[in-house]
BADOKE-687680 format. One record per residue: residue in one letter; z, y, x of N, C-alpha, C in turn. Coordinates in steps of 0.02 Angstrom, whole numbers, padded with zeros to 5 digits, always signed. Layout:
! residues N
AZYXZYXZYX/...
This chain:
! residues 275
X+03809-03830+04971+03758-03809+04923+03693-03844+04939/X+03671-03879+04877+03606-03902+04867+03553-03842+04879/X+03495-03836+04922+03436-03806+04889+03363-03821+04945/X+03317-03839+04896+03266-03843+04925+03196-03857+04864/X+03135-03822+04898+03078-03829+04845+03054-03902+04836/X+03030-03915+04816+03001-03995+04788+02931-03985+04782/X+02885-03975+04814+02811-03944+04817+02767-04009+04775/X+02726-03953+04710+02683-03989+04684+02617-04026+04714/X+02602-04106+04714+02541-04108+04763+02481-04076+04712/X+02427-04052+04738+02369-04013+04727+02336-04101+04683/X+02272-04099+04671+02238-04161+04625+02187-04154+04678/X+02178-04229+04703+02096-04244+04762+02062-04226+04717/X+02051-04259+04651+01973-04259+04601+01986-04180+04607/X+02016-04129+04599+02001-04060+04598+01976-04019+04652/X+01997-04063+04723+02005-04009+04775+01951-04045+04814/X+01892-04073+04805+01853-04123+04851+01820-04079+04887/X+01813-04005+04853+01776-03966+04923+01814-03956+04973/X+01890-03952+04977+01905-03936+05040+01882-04001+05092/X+01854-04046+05067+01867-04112+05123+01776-04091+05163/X+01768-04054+05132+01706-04011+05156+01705-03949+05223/X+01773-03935+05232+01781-03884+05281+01758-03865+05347/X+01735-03808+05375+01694-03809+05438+01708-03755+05454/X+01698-03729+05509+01685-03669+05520+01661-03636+05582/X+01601-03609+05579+01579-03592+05625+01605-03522+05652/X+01587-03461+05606+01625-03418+05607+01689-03382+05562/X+01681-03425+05497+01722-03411+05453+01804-03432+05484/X+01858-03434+05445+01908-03438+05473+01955-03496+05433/X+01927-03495+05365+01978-03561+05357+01932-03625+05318/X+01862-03610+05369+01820-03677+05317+01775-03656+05257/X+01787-03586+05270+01738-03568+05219+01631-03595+05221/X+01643-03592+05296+01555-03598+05319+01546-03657+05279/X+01573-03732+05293+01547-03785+05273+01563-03791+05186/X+01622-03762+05169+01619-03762+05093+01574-03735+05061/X+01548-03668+05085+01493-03634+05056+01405-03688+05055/X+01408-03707+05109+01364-03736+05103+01355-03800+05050/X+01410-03846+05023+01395-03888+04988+01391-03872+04949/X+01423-03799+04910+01427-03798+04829+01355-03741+04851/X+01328-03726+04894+01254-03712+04874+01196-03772+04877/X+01208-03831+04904+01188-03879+04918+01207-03933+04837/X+01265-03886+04780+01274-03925+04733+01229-03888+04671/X+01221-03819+04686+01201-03766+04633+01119-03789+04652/X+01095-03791+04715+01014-03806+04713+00986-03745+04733/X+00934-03720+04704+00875-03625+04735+00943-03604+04712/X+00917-03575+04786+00953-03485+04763+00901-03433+04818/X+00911-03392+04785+00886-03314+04854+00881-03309+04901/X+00954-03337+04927+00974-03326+04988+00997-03239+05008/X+01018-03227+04979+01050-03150+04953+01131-03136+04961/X+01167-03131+05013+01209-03126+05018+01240-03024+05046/X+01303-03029+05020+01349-02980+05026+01401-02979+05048/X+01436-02937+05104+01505-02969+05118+01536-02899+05125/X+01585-02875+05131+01637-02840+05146+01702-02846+05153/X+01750-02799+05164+01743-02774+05242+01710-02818+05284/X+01653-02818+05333+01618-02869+05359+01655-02863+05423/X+01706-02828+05452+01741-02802+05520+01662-02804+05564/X+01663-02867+05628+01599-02856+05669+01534-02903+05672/X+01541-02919+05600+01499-02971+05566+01504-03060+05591/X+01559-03066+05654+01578-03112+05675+01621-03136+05658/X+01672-03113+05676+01775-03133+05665+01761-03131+05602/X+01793-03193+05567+01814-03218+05508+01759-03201+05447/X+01687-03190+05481+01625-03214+05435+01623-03266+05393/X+01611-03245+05344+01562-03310+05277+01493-03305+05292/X+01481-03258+05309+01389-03225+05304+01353-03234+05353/X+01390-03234+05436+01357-03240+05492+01303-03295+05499/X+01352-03350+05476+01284-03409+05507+01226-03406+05463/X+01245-03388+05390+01195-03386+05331+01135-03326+05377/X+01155-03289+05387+01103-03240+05420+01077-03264+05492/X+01112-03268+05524+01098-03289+05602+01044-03357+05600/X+01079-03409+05560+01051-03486+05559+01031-03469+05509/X+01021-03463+05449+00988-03493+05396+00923-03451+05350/X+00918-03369+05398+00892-03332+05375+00875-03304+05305/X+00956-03288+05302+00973-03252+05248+00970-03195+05250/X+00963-03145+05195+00966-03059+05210+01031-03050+05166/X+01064-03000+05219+01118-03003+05199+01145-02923+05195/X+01181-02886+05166+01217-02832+05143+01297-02825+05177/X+01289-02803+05239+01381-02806+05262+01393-02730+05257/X+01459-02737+05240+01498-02648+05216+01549-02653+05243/X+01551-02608+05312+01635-02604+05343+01657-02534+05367/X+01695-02531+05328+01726-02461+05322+01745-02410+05406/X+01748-02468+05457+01796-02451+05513+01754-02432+05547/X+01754-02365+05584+01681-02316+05630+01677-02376+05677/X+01746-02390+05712+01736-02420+05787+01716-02493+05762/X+01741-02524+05731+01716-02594+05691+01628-02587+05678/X+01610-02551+05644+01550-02530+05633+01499-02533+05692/X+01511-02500+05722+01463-02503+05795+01460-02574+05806/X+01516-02610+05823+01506-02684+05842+01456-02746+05799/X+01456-02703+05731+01411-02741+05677+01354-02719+05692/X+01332-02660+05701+01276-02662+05720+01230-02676+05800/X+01292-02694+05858+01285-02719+05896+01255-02796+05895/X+01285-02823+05826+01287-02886+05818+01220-02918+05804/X+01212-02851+05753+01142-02875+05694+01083-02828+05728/X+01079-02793+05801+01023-02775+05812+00975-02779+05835/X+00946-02846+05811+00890-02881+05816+00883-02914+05757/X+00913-02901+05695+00897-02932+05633+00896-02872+05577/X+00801-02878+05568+00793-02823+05515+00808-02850+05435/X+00873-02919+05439+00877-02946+05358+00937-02927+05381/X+00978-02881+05399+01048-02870+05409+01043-02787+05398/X+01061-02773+05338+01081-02713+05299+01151-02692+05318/X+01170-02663+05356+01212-02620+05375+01241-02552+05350/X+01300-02561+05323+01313-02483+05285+01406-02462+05309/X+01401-02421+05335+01470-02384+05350+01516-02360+05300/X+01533-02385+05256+01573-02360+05184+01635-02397+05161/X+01660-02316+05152+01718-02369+05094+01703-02366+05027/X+01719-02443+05007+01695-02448+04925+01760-02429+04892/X+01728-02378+04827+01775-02347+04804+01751-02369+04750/X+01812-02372+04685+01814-02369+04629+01799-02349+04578/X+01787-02277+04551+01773-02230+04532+01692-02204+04519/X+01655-02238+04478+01614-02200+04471+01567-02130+04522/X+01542-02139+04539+01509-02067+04596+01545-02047+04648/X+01565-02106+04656+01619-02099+04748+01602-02155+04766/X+01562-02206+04752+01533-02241+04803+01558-02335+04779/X+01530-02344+04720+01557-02406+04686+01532-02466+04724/X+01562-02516+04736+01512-02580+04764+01423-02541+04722/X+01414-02566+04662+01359-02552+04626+01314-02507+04648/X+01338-02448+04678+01306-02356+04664+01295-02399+04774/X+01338-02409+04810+01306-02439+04889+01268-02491+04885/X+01245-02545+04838+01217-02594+04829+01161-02587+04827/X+01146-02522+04768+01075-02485+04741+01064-02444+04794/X+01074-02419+04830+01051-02373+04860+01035-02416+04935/X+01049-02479+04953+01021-02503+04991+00953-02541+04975/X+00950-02547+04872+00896-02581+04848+00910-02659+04854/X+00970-02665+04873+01003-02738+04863+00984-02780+04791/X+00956-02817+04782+00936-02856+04730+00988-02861+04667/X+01010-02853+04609+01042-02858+04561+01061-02935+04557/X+01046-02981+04564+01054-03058+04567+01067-03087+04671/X+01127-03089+04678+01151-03093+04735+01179-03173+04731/X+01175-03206+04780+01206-03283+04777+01252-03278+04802/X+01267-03261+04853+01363-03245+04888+01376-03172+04897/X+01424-03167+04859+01478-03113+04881+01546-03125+04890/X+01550-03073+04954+01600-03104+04994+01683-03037+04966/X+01718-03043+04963+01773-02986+04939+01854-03002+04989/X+01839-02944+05044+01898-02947+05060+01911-02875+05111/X+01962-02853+05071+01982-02776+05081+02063-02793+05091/X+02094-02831+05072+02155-02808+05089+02204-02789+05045/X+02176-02792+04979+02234-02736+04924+02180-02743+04886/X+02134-02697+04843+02096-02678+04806+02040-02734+04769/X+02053-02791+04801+02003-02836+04785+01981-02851+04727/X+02032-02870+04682+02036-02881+04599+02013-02807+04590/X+02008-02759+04583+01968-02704+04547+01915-02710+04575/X+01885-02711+04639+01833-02710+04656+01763-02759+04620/X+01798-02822+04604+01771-02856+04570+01777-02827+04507/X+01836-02816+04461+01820-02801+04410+01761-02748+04365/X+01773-02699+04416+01718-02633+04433+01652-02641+04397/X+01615-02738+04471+01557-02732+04455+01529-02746+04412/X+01463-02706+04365+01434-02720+04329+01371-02722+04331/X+01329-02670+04379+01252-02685+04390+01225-02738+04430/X+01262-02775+04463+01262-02842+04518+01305-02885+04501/X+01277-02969+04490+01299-03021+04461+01289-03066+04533/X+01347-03108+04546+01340-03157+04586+01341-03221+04572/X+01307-03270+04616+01311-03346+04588+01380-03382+04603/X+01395-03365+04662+01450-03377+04704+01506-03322+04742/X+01563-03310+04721+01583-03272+04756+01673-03306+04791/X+01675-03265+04826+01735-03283+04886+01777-03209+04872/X+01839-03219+04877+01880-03182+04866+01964-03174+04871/X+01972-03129+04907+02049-03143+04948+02118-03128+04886/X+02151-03165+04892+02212-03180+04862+02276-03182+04906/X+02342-03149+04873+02395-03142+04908+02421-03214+04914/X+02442-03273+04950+02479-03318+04967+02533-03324+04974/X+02576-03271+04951+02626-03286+04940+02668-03292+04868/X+02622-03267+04827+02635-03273+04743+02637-03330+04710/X+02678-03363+04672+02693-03414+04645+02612-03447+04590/X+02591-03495+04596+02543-03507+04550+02537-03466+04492/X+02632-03457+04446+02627-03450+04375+02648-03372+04380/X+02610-03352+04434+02629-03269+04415+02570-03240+04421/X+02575-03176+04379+02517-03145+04365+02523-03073+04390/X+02482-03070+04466+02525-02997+04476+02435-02982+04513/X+02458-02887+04496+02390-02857+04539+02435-02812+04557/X+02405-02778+04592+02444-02716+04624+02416-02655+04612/X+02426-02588+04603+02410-02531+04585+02350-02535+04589/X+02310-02484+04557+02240-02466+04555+02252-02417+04622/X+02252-02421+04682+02242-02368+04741+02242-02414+04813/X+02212-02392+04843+02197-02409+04926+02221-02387+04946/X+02289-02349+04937+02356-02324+04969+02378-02378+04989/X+02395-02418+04960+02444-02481+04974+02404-02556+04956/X+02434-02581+05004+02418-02663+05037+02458-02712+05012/X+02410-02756+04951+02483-02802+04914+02434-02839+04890/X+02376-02821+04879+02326-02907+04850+02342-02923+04770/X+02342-02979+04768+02332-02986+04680+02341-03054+04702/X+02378-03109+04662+02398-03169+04625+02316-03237+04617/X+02332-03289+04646+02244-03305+04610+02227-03343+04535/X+02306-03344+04518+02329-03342+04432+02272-03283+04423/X+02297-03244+04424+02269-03167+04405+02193-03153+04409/X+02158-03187+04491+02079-03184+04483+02065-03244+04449/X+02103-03286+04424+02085-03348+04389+02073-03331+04303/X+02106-03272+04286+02108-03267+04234+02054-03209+04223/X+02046-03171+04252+01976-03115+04280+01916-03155+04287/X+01908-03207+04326+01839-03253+04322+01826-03271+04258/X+01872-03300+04232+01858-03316+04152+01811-03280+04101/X+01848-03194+04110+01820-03162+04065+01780-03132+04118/X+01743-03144+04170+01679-03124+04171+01617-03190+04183/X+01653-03253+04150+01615-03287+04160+01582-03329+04215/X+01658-03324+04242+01654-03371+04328+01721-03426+04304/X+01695-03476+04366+01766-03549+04354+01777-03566+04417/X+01830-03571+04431+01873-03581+04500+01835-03656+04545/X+01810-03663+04605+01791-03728+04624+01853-03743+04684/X+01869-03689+04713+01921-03705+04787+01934-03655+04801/X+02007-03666+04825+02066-03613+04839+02081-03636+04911/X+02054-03594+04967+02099-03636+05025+02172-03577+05051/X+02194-03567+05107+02270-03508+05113+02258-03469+05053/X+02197-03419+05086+02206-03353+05068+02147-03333+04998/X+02113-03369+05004+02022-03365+04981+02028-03397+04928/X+02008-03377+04843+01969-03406+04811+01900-03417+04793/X+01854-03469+04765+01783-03465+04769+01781-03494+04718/X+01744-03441+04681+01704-03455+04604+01643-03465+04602/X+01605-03498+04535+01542-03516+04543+01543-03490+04460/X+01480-03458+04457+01462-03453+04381+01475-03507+04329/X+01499-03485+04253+01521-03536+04230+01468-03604+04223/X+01408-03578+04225+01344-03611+04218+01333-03665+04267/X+01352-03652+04328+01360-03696+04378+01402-03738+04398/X+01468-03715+04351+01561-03761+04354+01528-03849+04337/X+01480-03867+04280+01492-03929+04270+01461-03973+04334/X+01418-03937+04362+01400-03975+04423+01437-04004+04473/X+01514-03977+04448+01532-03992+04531+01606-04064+04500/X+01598-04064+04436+01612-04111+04410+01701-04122+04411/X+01742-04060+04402+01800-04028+04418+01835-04035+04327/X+01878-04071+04312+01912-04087+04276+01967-04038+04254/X+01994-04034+04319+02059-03969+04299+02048-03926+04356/X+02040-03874+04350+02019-03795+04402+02096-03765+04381/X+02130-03778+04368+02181-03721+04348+02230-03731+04420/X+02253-03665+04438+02302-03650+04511+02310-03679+04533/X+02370-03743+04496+02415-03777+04502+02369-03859+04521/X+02315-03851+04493+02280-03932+04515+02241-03890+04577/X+02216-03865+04603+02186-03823+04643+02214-03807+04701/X+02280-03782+04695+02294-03740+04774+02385-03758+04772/X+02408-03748+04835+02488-03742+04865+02474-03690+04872/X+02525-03632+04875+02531-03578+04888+02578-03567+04953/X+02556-03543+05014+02573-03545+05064+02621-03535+05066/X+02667-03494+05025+02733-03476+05037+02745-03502+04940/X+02794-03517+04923+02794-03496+04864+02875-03500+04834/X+02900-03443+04855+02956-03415+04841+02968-03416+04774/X+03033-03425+04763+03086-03405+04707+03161-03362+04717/X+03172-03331+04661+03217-03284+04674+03267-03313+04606/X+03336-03335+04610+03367-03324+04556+03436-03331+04564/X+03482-03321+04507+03540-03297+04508+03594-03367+04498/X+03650-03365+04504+03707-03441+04487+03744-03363+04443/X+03793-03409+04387+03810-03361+04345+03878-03319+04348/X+03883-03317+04436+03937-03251+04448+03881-03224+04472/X+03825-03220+04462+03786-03148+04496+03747-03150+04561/X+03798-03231+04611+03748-03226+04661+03695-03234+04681/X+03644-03196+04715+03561-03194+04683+03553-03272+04763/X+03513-03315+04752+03480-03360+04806+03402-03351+04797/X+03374-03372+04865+03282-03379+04899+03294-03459+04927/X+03237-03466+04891+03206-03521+04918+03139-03532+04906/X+03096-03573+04962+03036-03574+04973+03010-03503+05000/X+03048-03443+05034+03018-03401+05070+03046-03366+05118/X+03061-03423+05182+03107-03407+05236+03089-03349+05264/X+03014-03321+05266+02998-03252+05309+02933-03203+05278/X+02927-03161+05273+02882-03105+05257+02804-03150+05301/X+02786-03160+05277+02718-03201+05294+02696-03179+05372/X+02666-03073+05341+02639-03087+05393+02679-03034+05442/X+02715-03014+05409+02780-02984+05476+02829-03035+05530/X+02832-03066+05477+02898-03145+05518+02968-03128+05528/X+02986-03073+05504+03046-03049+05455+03091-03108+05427/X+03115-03130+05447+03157-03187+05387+03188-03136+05351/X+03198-03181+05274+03204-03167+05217+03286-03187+05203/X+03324-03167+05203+03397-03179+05185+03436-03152+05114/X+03466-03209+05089+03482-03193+04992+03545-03141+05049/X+03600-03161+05088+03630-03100+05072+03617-03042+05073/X+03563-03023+05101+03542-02940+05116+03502-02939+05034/X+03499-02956+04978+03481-02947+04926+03523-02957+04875/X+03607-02960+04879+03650-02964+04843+03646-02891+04807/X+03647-02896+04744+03647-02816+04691+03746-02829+04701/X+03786-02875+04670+03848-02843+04684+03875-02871+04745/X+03957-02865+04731+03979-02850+04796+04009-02910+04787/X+04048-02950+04841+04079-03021+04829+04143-03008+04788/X+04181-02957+04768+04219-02958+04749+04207-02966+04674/X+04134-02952+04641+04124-02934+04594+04076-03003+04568/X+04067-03058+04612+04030-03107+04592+04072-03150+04577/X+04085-03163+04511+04134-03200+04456+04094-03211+04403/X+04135-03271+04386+04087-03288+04301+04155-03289+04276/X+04181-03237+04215+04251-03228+04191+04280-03281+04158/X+04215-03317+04121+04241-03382+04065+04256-03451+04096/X+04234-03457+04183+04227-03512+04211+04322-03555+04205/X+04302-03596+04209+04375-03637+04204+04411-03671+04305/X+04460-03647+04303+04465-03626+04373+04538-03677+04392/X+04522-03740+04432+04598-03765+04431+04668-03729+04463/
């Protein structure tokens, strides 16, 4: 048996920010990307937001912007013991807004918006940073009293470009969202895709997309998807995987027989012609 994926290459003219990558504290190159497409947009505030910020170090977008570049910045991390370490981090910086919360969804339980205002966080923010784990795509969708120039935002890597998936409206469960899906969410709020690196997408207001002089932004000219599995059937029934040897981040290998629906006795195609 034949099987193997044939991986689409990504487009250079699309993807020239990644050749931009750095990182001081960020984790996959976010530091130096951020900087050119603010270095492409021109003034800004200098107004940044990040969450979960864990200890404002490990796998920062925001650190050096605050530390080096004296930015004031808004970090929100839900975790008591995580928390202390952020403010261990930032206590000697009175532009480092510190808030212990989980952002909730819901109207008067504590919206990005309703923790934003109540720190007096500026309504016009240049980076916001989005990464929770699950909830991300609502979280964005949510906001409405705070507009960003630039935002960063985590995506599941293992979802096929041409699928469109979010996962429940609840912080019960850990499953992320498709960046098909925030690709099609930026749209209608008026954001355009500039770079996709693993896990992270980064939008720029649509106002700012022609600057960066990006021809095709769509998934598929944009990003590989770290894993990008397929599931399908031959026509006695037997189901095959390919392109997703293991559960990403368990390391689980993935095996078609433990996903057979029938039984071998029952995987026949009746009309097949049989010498």
């Amino acid at each position: 048996m034949k099987l193997r994926m044939i991986r689409r290459p990504t487009n250079p003219a699309s993807t020239w920010l990644w050749n931009h990558r750095s990182n001081v504290t960020s984790q996959c190159g976010e530091d130096g990307i951020l900087a050119k497409i603010f270095e492409v947009i021109g003034q800004h505030g200098k107004v940044c937001v990040e969450f979960g910020a864990w200890d404002g170090v490990l796998y920062s977008n925001t650190h050096s912007l605050i530390r080096q570049q004296d930015w004031t910045g808004y970090l929100i991390e839900a975790n008591a013991e995580k928390f202390k370490t952020l403010q261990h981090t930032y206590r000697d910086n009175p532009k480092a807004h510190l808030v212990n919360r989980y952002v909730q969804l819901d109207k008067g339980q504590g919206t990005l918006d309703e923790i934003l205002a109540e720190q007096n966080c500026p309504r016009e923010i240049d980076l916001l940073c989005i990464d929770v784990d699950g909830i991300d795509y609502y979280i964005w969708e949510g906001l409405a009293a705070h507009t960003a120039k630039v935002i960063v935002i985590e995506f599941n890597p293992t979802v096929p470009n041409d699928v469109v998936f979010v996962q429940e409206r609840t912080a019960k469960i850990n499953q992320g969202c498709s960046l098909l899906a925030l690709t099609l969410l930026a749209k209608e709020r008026g954001y355009e895709l500039v770079c996709a690196n693993k896990w992270n997408a980064i939008f720029v207001r649509a106002e700012y997309f022609p600057l960066f002089k990006i021809a095709d932004n769509s998934p598929d000219a944009m990003y590989q998807p770290h894993l990008d599995g397929r599931i399908f059937h031959g026509y006695d029934g037997t189901i095959h995987i390919v392109g997703m040897p293991e559960l990403l981040w368990q390391g689980v290998p993935v095996r078609a027989e433990r996903l057979q629906v029938l039984p071998a006795n029952l995987r026949v195609f009746g009309d097949a012609q049989r010498s």
